[in-house]
SELOVEX-199432 format. One record per residue: x, y, z of N, C-alpha, C in turn; residue number from 1. Coordinates in steps of 0.1 Angstrom, whole numbers, m for minus. Each point is the difference from the previous one (the first is absolute). Layout:
BEGIN
SITE   npx   npy   npz  capx  capy  capz   cpx   cpy   cpz   i
SITE     X     Y     Z     X     Y     Z     X     Y     Z NUM
...
! end
This chain:
BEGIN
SITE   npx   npy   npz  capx  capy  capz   cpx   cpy   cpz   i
SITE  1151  1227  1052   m11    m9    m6     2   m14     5   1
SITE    m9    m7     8     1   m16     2    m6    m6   m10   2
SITE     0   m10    m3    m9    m9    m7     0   m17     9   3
SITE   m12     1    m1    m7    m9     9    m1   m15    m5   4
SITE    10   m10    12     3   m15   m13   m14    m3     0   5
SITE     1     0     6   m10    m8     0    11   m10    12   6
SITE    39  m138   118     7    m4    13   m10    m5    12   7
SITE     7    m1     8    m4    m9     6     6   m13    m1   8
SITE    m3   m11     8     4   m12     0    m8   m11   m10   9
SITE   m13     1     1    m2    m9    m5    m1     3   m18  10
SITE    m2   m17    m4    10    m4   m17   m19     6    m3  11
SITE    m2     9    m5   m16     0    m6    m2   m11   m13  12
SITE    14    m6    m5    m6   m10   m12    m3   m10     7  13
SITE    10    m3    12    m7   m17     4   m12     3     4  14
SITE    m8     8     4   m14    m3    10    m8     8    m4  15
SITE     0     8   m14   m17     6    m4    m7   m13    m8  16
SITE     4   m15     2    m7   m10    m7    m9    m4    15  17
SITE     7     3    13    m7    m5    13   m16     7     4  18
SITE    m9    m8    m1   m13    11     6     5     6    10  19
SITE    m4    16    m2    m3     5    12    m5    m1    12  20
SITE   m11    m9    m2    m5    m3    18    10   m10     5  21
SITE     5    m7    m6    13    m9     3     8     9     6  22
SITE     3    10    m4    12     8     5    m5     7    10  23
SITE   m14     1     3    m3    10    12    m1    m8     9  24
SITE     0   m15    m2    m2    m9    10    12    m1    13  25
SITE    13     4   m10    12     1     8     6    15    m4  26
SITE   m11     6     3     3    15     4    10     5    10  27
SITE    m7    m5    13    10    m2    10    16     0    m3  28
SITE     6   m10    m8    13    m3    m6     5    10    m6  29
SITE    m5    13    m8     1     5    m8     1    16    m1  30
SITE     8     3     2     4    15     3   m11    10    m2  31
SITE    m8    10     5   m17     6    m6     2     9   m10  32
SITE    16     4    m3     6     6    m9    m1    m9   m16  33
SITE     4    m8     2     5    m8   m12   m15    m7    m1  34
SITE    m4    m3     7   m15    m3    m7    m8    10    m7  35
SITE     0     9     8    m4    14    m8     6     2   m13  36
SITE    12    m1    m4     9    m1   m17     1   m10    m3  37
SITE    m4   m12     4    m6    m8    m8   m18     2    m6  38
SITE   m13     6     8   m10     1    m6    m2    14   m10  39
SITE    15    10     2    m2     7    m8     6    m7   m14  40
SITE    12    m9     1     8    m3   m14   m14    m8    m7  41
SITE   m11   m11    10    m6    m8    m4   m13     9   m13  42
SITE    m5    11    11    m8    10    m9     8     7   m14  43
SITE    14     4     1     4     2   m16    m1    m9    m6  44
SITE     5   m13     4     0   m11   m13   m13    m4    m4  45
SITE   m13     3     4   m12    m2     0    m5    10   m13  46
SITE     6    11     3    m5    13    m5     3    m3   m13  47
SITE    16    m2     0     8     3   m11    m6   m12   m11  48
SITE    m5   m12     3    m2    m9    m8   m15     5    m7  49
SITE    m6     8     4   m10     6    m2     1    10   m13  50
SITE     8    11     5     5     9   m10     6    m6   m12  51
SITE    14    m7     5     0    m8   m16    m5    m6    m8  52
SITE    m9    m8     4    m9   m10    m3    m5    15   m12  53
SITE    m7    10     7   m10     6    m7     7    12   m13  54
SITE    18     1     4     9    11   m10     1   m15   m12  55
SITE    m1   m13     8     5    m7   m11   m15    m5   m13  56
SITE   m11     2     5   m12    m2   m10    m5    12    m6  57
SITE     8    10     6    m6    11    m6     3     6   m19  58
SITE     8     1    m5     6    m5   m14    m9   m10    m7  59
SITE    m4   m13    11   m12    m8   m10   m12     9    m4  60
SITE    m5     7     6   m12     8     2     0    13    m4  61
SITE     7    14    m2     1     9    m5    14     1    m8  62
SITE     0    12    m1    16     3   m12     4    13     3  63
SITE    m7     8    11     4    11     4     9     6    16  64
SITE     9     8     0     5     1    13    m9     2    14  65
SITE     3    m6     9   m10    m3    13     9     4    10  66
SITE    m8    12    10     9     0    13    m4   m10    10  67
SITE   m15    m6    m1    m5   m11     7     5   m10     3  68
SITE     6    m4   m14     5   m12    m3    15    m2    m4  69
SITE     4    10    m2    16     3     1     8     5     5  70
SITE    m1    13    m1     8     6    11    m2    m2    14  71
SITE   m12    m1    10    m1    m3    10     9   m12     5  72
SITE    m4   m14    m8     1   m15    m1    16     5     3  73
SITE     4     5    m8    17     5    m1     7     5    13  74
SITE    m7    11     3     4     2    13     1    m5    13  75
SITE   m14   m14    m1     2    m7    12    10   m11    m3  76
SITE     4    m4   m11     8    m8    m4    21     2     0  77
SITE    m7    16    m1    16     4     3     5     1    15  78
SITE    m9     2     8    m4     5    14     0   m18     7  79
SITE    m8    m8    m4     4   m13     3    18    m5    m4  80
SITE     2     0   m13    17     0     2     8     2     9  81
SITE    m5    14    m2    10     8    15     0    m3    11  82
SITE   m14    m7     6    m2    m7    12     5   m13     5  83
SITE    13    m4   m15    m1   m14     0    m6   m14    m7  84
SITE   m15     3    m9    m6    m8     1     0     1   m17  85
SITE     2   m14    m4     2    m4   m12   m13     2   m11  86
SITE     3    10   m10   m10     2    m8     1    m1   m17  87
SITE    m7    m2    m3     4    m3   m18     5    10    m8  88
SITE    13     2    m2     8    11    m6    m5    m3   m13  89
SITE    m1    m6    m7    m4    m5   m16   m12    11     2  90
SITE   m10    m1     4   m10     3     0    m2    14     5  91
SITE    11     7     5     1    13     3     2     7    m9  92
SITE    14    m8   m11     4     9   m12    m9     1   m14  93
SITE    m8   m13    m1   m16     0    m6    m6    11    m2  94
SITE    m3     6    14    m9     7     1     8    17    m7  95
SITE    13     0    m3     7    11    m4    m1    m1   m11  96
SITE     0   m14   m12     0    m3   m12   m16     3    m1  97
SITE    m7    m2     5   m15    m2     1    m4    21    m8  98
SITE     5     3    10    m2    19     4     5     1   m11  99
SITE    15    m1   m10     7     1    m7    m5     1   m13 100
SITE    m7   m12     0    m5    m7   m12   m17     9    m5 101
SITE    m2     3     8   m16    10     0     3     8    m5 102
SITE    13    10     8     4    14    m4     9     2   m14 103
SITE     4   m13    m4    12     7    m9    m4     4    m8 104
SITE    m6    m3    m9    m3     9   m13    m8    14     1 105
SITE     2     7    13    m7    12     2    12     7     9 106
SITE    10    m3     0    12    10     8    m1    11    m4 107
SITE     2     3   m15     1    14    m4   m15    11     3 108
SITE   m12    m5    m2   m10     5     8     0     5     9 109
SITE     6   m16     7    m2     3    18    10    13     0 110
SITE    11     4    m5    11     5     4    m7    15     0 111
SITE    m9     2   m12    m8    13    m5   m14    m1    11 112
SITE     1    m6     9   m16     2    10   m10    m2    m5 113
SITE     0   m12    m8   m12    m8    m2     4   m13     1 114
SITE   m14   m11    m5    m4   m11     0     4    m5    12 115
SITE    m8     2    12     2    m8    15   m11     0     6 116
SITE    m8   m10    m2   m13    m3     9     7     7    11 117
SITE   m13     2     9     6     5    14     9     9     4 118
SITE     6     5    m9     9    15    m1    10     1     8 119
SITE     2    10    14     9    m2     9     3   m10     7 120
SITE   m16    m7     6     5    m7     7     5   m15    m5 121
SITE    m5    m1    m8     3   m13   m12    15     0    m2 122
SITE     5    13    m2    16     3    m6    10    m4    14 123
SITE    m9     6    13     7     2    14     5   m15     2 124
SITE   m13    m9    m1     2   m15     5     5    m9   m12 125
SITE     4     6   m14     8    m7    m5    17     2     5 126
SITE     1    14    m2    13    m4     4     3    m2    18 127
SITE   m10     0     9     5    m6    11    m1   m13    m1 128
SITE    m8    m9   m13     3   m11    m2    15    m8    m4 129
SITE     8    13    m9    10    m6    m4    11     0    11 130
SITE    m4    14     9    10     1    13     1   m15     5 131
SITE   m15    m5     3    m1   m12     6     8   m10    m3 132
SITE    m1    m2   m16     9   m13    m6    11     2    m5 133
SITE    10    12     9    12     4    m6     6     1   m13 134
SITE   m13     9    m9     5     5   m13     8    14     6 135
SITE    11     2   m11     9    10    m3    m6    10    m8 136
SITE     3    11     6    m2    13   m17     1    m3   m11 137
SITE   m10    m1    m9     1     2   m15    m8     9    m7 138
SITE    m5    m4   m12    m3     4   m10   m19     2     2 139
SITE    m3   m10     8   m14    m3     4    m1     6    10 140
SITE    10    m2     8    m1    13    17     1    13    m7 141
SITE     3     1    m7     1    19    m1   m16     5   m10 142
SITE    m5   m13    m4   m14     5    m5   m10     1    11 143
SITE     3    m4     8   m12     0    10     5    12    12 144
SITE    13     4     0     5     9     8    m9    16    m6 145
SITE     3    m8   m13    m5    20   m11   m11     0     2 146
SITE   m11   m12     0   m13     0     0    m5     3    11 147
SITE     1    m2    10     1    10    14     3    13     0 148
SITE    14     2    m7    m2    16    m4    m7     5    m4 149
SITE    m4    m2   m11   m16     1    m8   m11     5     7 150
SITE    m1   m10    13   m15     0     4     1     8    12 151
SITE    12     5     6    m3    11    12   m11     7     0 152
SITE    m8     5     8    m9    10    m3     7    13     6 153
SITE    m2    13    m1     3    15     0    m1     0    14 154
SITE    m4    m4    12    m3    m3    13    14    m6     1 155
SITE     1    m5    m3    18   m11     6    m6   m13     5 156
SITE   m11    m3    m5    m6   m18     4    m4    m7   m11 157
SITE    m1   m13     0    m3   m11   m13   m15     2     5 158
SITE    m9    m6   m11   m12    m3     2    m1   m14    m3 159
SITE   m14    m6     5    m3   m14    m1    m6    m4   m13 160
SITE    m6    m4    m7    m7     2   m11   m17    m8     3 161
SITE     1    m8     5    m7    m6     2    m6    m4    20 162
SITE   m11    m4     1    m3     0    11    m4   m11     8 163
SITE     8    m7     6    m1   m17     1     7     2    11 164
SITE    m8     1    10     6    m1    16     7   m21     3 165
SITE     4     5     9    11     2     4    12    10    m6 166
SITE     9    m4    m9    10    m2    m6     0    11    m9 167
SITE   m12     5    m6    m1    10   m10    m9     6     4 168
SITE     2    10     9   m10    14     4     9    11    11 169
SITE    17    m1     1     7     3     3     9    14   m10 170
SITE    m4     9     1     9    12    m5    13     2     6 171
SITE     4    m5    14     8     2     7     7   m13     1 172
SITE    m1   m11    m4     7   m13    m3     3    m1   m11 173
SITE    m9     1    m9     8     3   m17    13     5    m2 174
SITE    m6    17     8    16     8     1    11    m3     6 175
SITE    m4    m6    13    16    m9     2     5    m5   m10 176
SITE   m10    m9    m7     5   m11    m7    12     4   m11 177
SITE    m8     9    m7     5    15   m10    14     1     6 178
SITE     1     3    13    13    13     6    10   m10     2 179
SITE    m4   m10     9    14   m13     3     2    m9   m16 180
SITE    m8     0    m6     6   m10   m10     6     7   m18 181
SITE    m7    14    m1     7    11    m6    13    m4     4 182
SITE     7     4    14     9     2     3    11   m13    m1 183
SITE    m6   m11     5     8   m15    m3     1     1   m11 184
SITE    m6     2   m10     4    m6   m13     7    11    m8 185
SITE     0    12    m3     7    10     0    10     0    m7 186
SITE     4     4   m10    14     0    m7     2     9   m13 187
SITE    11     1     0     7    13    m9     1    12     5 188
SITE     1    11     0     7    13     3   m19     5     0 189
SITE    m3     5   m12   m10     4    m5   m12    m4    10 190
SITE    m5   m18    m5   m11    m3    13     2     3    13 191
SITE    11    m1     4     6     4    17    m6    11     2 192
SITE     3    12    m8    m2    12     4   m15    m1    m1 193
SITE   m10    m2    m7   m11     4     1   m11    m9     6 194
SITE    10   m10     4    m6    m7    12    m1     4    17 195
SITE    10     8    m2     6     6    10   m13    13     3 196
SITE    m1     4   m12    m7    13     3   m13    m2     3 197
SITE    m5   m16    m8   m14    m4     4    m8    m3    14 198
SITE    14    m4     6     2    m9     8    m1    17    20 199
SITE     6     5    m9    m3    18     8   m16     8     3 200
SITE     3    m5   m17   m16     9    m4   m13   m14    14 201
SITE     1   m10    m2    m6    m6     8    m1    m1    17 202
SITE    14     9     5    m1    m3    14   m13    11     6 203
SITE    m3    11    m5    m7     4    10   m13    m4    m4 204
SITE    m3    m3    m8   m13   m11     0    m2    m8     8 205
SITE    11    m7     1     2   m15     7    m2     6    13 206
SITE     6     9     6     2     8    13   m12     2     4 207
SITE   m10     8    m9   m12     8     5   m12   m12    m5 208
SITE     1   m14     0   m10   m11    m7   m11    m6    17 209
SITE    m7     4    m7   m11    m4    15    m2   m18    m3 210
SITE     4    m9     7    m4   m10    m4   m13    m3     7 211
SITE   m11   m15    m9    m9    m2    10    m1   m13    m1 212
SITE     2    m9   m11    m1   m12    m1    14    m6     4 213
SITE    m2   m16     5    17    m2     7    11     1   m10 214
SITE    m4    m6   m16     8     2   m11     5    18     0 215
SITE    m5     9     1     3    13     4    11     3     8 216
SITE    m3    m7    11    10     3    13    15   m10     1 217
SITE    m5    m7    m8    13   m10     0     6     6   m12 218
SITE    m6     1    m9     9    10    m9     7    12     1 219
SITE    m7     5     6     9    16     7     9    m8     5 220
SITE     0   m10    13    11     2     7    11    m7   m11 221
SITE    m3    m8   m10     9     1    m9     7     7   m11 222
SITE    m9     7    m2     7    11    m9     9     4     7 223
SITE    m3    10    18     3    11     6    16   m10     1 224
SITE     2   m10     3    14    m6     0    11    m2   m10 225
SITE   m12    m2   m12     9     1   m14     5    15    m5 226
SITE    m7     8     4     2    15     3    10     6     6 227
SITE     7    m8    12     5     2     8    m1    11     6 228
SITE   m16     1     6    m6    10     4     2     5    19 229
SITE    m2     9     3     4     2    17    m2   m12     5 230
SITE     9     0     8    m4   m12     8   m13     1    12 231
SITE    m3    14    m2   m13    m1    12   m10     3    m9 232
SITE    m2    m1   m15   m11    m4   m11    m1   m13     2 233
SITE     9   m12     0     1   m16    m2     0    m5    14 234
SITE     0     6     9    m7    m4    15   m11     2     2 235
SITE    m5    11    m2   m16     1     0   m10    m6    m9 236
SITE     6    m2   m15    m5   m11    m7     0   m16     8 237
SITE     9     0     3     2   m14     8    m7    m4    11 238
SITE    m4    13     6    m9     0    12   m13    m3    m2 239
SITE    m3     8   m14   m12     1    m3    m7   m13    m5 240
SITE    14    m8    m9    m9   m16     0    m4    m4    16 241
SITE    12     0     8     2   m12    16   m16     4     3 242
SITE    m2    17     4   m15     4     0   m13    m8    m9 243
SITE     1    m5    m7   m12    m1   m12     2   m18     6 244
SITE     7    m8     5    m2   m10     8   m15    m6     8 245
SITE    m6   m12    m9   m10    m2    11     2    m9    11 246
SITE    m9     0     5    m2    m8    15     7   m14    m3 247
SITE    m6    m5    m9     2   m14    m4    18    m1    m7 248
SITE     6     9     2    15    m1    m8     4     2   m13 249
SITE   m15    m1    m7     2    11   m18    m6    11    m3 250
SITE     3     2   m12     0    13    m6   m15    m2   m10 251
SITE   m13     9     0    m7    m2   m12     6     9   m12 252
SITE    m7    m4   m12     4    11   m12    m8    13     0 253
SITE    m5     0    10   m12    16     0    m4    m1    15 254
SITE    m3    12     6    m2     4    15   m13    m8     8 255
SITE   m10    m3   m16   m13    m6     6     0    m8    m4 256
SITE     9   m13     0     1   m11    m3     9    m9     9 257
SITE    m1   m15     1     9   m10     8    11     0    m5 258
SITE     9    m4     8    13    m7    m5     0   m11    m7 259
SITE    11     4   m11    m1   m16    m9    15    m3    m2 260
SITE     3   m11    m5    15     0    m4     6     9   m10 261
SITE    m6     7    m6     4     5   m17     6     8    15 262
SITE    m5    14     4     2    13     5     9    m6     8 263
SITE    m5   m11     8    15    m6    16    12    m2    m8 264
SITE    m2    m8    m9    12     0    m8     8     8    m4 265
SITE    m7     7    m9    11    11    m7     5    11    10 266
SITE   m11    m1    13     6    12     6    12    m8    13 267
SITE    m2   m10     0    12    m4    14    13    m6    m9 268
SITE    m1     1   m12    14     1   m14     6    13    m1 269
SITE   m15     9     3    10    17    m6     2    m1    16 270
SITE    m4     1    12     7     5    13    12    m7     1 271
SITE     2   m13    m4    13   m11     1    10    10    m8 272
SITE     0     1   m10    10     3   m11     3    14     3 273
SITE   m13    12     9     3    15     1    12     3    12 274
SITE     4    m9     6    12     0    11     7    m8     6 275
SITE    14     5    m1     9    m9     6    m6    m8    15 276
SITE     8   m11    m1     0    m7    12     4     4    16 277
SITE     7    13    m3     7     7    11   m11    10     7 278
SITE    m9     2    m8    m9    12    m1   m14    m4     8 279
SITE    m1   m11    m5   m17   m10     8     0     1    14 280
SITE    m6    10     1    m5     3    21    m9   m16     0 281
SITE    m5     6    11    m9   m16     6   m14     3    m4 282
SITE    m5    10    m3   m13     1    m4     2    m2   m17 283
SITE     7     2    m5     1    m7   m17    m1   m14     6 284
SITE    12    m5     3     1   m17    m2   m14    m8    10 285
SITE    m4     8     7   m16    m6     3    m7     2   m13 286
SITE    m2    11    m4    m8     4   m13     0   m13    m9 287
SITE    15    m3    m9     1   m11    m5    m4   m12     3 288
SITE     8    m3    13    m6   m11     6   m16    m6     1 289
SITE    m9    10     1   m17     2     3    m3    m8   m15 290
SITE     9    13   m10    m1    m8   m20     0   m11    m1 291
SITE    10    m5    m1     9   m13     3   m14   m12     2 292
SITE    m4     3    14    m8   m13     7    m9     1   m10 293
SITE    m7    16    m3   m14    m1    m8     4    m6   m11 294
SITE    12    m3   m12    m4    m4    m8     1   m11    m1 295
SITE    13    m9    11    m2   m14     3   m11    m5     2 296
SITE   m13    10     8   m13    m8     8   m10     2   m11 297
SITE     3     8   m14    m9    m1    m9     3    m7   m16 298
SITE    12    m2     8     0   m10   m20    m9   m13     6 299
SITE    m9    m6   m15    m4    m8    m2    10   m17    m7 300
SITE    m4    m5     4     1   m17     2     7    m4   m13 301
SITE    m2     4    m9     8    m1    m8    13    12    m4 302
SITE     1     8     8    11     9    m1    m2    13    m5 303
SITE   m14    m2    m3    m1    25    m7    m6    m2     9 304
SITE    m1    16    m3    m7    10     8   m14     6    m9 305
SITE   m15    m4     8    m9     8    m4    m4    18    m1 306
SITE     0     4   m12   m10    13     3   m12     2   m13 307
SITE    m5     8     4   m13    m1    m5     2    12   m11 308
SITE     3    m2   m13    m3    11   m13   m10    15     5 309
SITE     5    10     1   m11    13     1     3     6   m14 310
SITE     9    m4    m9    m3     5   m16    m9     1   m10 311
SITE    m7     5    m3   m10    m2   m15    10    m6   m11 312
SITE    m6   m14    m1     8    m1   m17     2     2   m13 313
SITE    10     5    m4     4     9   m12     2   m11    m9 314
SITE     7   m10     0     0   m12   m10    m8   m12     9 315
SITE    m1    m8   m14    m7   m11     1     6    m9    10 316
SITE    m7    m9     9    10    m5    12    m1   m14   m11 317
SITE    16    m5     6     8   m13    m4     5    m7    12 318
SITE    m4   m13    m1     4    m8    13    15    m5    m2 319
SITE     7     3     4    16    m3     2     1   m13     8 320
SITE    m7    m4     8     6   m13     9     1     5    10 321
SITE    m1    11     6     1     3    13    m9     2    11 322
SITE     3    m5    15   m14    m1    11    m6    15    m4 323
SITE   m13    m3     9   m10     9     0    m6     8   m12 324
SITE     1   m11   m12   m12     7   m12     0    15    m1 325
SITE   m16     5    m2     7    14    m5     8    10     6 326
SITE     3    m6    17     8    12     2    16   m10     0 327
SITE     5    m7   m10    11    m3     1    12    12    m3 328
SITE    m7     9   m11    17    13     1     1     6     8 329
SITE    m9     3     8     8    13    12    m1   m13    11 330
SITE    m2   m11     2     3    m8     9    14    m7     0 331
SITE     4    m1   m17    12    m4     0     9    13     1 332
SITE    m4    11    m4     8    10     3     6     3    22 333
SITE   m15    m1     4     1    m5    13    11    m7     7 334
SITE    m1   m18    m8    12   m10     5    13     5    m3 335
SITE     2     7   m11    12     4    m4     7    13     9 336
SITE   m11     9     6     9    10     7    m2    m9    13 337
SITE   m10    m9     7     5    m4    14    11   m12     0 338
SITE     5    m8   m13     9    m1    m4    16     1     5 339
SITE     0    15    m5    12     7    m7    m1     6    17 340
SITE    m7     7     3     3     5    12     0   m10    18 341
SITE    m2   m16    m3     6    m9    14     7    m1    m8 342
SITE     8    m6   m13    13    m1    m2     7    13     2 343
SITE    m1    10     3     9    17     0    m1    m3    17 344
SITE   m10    m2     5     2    m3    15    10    m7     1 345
SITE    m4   m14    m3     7    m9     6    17     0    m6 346
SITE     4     8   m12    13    m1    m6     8    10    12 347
SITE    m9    16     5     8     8     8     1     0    15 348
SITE    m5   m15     1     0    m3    20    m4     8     7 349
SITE   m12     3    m2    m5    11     8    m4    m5    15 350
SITE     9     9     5     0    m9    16    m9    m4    11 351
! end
């Protein structure tokens, strides 16, 4: 069973205060390498001020757990770290007291498979929240471990409860979510074992799951890894994103639709994270590479990334402070996976 964590010369503090056309003026001077990791470091710190900006107003405005606004914000924030680039740790563990403070007085519930807006997948992206902010096993991880147990269905997959594309219209993403974070958080003799068994009863689901939307396909190939499934199941998943590549270097969220950052994002994060460095033939590191430029050549001027809402609204919309009005959640959900995935580029030197 795996579970999935989730250089150069130049000083990037002295000179992300220098305009860029300044710096392309003496291009020439300048290695085409190191200019390149500098306009990728320039686009995270763009991004990332974005995302925080929006994990940090979000508490003014609601009182409920957000993967929009938290977990996501979190992952590009952890994924920036790791790249190097200095991000507000106060405001990381916030967001754990934030989750904490909603849930506590319903642990014993939760532990019995109730009281959880959003059910699986709500449970999945809390505790890959806490993975994020390096909480430890407790007393709150093992309610949300059982509440998962709870909600397997007789098939060996989670269901979604709700239907809010992007992010929630995934049967086969939820279930990852379920199978790798069941397993991180995991403890005692007792939960082990019938985590174990859930965690079985789910592989030939996972194995026989037709994906169609990109959330689909990126989830297989993440489960099929957390599964520690054949290795020529998790190449042919892998294949099957590089395939679903358009012309222009992204991924759309559906076959009859453009590329946007949400789908470029999250999908050139899961191909980054699905294999070693030793392993990337030249047709992957083009693949990435193609990502890469698309999302630099589409963030906007102030540092997110646009996409356009295809959800029907289920609650009443609230303005958070973030670009693009009503479609600021799945746009900030957007900045946060293109984000998290040039920081995962640029932290693994992809050559």
């Amino acid at each position: 069973m795996k579970i999935l964590p989730t250089s150069g010369n130049i000083n990037y503090s002295s000179v992300k205060k220098i305009p860029f056309v300044f710096l392309l003026l003496f291009a020439p001077q300048v290695h085409a390498e190191e200019l390149e990791k500098l306009r990728i470091n320039r686009a995270i710190e763009s991004g990332l001020r974005i995302v925080q900006k929006g994990a940090e107003n979000y508490p003014n405005n609601r009182e409920c757990f957000s993967c929009h606004h938290q977990t996501l914000p979190m992952l590009a924030m952890r994924e920036a770290s790791q790249a190097g680039i200095s991000i507000d740790e106060e405001l990381m563990q916030e967001q754990i007291h934030f989750i904490r403070d909603y849930f506590e007085d319903r642990v014993e519930s939760v532990t019995e498979g109730k009281s959880v807006g959003g059910r699986s997948l709500t449970a999945g992206y809390l505790l890959w929240s806490f993975e994020l902010g390096g909480v430890k096993k407790d007393q709150f991880t093992d309610a949300f471990v059982s509440y998962l147990l709870h909600h397997q269905k007789k098939e060996g997959n989670w269901d979604v409860q709700t239907n809010r594309p992007p992010s929630e219209e995934s049967k086969i993403h939820t279930s990852y979510f379920a199978i790798n974070y069941m397993n991180y958080y995991a403890r005692g003799e007792s939960i082990e074992k019938k985590v174990k068994e859930a965690t079985e009863k789910s592989r030939s689901w996972i194995l026989g799951s037709k994906p169609y939307s990109q959330e689909d396909f990126n989830g297989k190939l993440k489960a099929l890894i957390a599964l520690d499934a054949p290795a020529q199941e998790i190449k042919k998943a892998r294949q099957d994103l590089l395939q679903r590549q358009q012309e222009d270097g992204g991924w759309a969220q559906l076959p009859e639709m453009e590329s946007d950052a949400y789908a470029t994002g999250q999908t050139l994060y899961t191909l980054i994270t699905s294999i070693g460095s030793s392993e990337r033939d030249a047709e992957f590191v083009k693949a990435i590479k193609r990502a890469r430029s698309y999302l630099i050549s589409t963030q906007k001027d102030d540092g997110s990334w646009f996409v356009k809402s295809r959800s029907k609204p289920i609650q009443k919309f609230f303005d958070n402070g973030d670009p693009h009005g009503k479609d600021q959640f799945i746009s900030i959900s957007a900045t946060s996976w293109a984000t998290a995935a040039l920081a995962k580029y640029f932290s693994t030197k992809v050559p």
